[in-house]
C-alpha positions in Angstrom: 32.3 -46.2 -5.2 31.4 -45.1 -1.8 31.0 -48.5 0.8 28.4 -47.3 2.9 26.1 -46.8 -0.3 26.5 -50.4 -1.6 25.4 -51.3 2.2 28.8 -51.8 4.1 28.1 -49.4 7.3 31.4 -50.1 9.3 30.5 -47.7 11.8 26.9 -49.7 12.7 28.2 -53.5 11.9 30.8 -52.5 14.4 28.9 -51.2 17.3 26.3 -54.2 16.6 29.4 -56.7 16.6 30.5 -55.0 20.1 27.7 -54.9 22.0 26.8 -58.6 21.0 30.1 -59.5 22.7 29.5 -57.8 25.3 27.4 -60.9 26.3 30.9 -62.7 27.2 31.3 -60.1 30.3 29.5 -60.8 33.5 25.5 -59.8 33.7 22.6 -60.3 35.8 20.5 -62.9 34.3 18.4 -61.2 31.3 20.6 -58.1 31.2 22.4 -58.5 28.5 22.6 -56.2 24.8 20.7 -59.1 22.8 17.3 -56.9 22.0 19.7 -54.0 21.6 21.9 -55.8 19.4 18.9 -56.1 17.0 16.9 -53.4 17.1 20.1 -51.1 16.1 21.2 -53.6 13.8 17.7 -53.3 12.1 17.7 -49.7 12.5 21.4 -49.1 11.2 22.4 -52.0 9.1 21.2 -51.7 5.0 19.9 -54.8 3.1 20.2 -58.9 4.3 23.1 -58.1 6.4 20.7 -56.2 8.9 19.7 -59.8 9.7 23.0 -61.8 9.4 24.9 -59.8 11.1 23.2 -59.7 14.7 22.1 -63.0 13.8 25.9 -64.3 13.4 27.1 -62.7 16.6 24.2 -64.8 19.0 25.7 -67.6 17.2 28.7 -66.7 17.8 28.5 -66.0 21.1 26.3 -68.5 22.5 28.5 -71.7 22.3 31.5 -69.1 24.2 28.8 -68.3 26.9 28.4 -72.0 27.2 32.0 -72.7 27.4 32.6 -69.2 30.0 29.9 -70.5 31.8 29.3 -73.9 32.0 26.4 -76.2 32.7 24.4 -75.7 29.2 24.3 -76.7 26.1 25.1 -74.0 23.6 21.8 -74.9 21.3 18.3 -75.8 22.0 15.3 -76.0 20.9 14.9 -72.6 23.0 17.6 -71.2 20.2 15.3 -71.2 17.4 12.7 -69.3 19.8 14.9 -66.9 21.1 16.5 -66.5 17.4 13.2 -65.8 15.8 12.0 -63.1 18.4 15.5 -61.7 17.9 14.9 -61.9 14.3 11.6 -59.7 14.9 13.0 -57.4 17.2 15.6 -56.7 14.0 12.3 -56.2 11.6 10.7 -53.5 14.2 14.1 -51.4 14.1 14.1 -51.6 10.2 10.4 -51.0 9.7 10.2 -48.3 12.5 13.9 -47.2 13.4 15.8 -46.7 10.1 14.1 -43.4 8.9 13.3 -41.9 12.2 15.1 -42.7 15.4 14.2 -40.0 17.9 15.1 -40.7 21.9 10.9 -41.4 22.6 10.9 -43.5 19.2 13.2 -45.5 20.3 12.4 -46.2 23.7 8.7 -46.8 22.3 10.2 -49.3 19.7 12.6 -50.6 22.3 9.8 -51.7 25.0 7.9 -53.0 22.0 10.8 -55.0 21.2 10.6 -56.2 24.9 7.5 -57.5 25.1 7.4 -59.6 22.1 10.3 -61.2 23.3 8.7 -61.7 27.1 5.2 -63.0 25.1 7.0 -65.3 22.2 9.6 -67.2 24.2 7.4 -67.6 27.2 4.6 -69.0 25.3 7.3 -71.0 23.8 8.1 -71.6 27.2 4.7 -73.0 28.2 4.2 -75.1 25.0 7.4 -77.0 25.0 7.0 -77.9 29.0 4.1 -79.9 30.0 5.7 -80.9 33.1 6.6 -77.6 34.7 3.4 -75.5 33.5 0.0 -77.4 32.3 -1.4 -76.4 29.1 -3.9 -74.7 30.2 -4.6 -70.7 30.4 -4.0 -71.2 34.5 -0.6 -72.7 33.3 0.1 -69.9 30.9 -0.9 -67.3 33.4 2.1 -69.1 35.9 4.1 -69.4 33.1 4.2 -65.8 32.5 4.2 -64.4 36.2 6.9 -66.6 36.7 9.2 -64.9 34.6 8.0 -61.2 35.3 11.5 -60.8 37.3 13.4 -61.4 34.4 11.2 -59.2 32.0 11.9 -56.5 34.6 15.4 -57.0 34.2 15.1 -57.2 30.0 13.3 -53.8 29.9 16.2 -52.1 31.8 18.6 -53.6 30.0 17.2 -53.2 26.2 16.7 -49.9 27.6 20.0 -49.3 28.3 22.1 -50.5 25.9 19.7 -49.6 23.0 20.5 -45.8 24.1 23.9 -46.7 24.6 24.1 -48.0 20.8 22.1 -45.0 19.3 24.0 -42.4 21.4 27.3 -43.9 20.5 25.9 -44.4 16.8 24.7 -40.6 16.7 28.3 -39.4 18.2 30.4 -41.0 15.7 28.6 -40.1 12.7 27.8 -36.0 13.9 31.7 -36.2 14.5 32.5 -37.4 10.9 30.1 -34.7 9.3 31.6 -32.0 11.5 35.0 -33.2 10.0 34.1 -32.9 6.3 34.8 -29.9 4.5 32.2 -26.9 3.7 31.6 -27.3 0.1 31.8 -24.5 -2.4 29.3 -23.4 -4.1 
């Protein structure tokens, strides 16, 4: 029985699983592989596990970010926010990655991916904290220009490691093919 058929992809779980730790190194705030992490996982990871998987490895490394770095609790009520745009970002590399990943594809897909996230937590953002933005669409307009540094900042760096992931993705598997023997005919 061949493994990556019945939806084991070593190759793609693994690269998702390393760029997700790659949250423990040191990063400028809001660049970090997270929308990376789960378009590719989307994009390269077969059945439920294209959801687990990235899924697992934010909560996996979120409580060790806490501990590295101090200060915050590893859960909040912004988890669940930031989880289920994450969780999106995996559905728009399944639904528009998995057949067809060109480079403009998935730099399209990518800033897509980028957005939602700046729109959904932000608006979370807004909603959850009466006292630091009022509900009102002046307060959501401040809300949203306040954080238009760190969106800059999550653009390059979904950007980024999305290529990186894809690139590396695309090397490994061209080298396996190139590796397997001509069959006879």
């Amino acid at each position: 029985m061949d493994i990556s058929k019945a939806g084991f992809q070593p190759k793609a779980i693994t690269l998702t699983v390393l760029a997700a730790l790659l949250r423990l190194v040191p990063h400028p705030p809001n660049f970090a592989p997270v929308g990376a992490v789960a378009l590719f996982g989307g994009a390269k990871i077969r059945g439920w596990q294209a959801y687990l998987i990235p899924l697992l490895a934010m909560a996996v490394t979120d409580p060790l970010r806490s501990l590295l770095e101090g200060g915050y609790p590893a859960y909040s009520w912004g988890t669940v926010v930031v989880y289920a745009s994450f969780l999106i970002s995996v559905f728009l590399g399944r639904t528009f990655l998995r057949r067809s990943s060109t480079p403009a594809r998935v730099a399209g897909v990518t800033l897509l991916g980028s957005i939602q996230f700046f729109a959904f937590t932000n608006l979370a953002t807004w909603w959850a904290m009466p006292s630091l933005y009022a509900r009102t669409a002046a307060g959501l307009v401040e809300c949203y220009v306040a954080a238009l540094p760190f969106f800059g900042r999550t653009v390059l760096a979904d950007l980024f490691y999305t290529a990186a992931l894809f690139s590396a993705y695309a090397l490994l598997t061209r080298r396996d093919t190139e590796r397997l023997p001509a069959t006879v005919a």
